[in-house]
N, C-alpha and C positions, 0 to 999 in steps of 0.2 A: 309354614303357615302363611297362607295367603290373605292380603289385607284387601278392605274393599272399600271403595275409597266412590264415596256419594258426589254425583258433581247436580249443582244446582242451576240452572240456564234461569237466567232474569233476563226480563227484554226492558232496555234503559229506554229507549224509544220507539215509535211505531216503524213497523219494515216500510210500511210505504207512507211518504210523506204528503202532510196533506197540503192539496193543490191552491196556489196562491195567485193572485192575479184577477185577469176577468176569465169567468166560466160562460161554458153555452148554457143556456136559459133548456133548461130539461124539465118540462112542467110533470113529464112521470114520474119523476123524484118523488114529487110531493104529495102532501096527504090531501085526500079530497079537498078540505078546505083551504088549503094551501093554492091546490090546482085552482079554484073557482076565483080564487082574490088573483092571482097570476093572469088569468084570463084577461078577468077584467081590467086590470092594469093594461096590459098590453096591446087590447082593442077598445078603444074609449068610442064610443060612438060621438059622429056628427063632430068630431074632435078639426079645428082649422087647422090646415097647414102651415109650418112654420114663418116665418115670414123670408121671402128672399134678400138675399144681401148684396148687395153691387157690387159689378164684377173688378174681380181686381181688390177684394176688403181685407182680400190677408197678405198684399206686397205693402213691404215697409215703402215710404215716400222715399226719394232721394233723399241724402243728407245733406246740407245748405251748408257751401262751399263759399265764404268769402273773402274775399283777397284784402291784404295790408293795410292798410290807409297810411297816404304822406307821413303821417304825424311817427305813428307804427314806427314804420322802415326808418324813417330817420332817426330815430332812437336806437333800435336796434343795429343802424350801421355806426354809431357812435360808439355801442358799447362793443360792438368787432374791432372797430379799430383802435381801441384803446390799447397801447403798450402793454399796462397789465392785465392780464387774461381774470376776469373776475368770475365770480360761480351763478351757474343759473339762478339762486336765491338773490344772490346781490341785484343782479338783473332786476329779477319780478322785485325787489325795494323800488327800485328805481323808479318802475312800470308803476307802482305803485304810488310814488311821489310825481311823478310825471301824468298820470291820468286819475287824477284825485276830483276835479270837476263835475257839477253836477250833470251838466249836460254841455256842449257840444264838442269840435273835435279832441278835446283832450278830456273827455267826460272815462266815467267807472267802468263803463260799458267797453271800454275799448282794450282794458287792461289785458297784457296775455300772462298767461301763468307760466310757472317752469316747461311742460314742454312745450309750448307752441316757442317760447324764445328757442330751447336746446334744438328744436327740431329747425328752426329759419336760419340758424349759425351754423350748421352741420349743412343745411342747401347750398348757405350762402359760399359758405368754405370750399365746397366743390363749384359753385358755379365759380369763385376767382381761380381755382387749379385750374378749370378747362378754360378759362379766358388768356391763361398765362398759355398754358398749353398752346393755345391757337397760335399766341403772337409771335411766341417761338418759332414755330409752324411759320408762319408769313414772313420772319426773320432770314430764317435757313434760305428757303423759298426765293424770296429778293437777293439773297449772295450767290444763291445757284444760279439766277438767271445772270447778275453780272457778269459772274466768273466766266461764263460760257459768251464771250463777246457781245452781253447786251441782248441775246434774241430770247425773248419771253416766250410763253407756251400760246 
């Protein structure tokens, strides 16, 4: 005895998915009344042109780049050189007690936050390596010319 066995195809979604995004403007899609409001939409009579923009309206400006002030760096080269090594929080306290003024050089405005300090002690750090670096450099340099009786390059 042969069994027969029913198979049921259900379609759980559409075979072709429908299109997402921007479409082209197909005004034979549409139903008469469709078409005629599409028209007019899209040819407005006597309509003015948009206004023009000056050229160059979509470059960002440069970003305003300003350097240290006295008061800055001097704080900043205190807390380098302090024997214990404190954390950039501790730092921005201090920045914080230190440029508490309402206005001038020690005013609110001037405070740096965690990284403008992390980022100036991480320069700074390597500009002192290449300054050692150099003097090393200059060191060697001045015992190699003695050693060789005195006669420089």
């Amino acid at each position: 005895s042969s069994a027969t066995v029913k198979l049921v195809v259900r379609v759980v979604r559409p075979i072709k998915p429908p299109a997402y995004g921007l479409q082209r403007f197909r005004p034979d899609r549409l139903s008469a009344n469709d078409a005629d409001t599409a028209r007019m939409v899209t040819t407005v009579p006597n309509r003015p042109p948009p206004p023009l923009l000056d050229q160059g309206w979509a470059i960002r400006p440069p970003m305003e780049r300003k350097r240290f002030t006295d008061e800055q760096k001097a704080l900043l080269v205190e807390i380098f050189d302090r024997p214990d090594r404190i954390s950039e929080e501790a730092a921005e306290s201090l920045f914080k007690q230190r440029f508490a003024a309402r206005e001038g050089s020690f005013a609110r405005k001037y405070r740096l936050n965690k990284v403008q300090i992390k980022s100036w002690m991480s320069t700074e750090k390597t500009r002192r390596a290449k300054k050692q670096l150099a003097a090393l450099a200059d060191e060697e340099e001045a015992a190699a010319g003695r050693g060789a009786g005195g006669v420089g390059r």
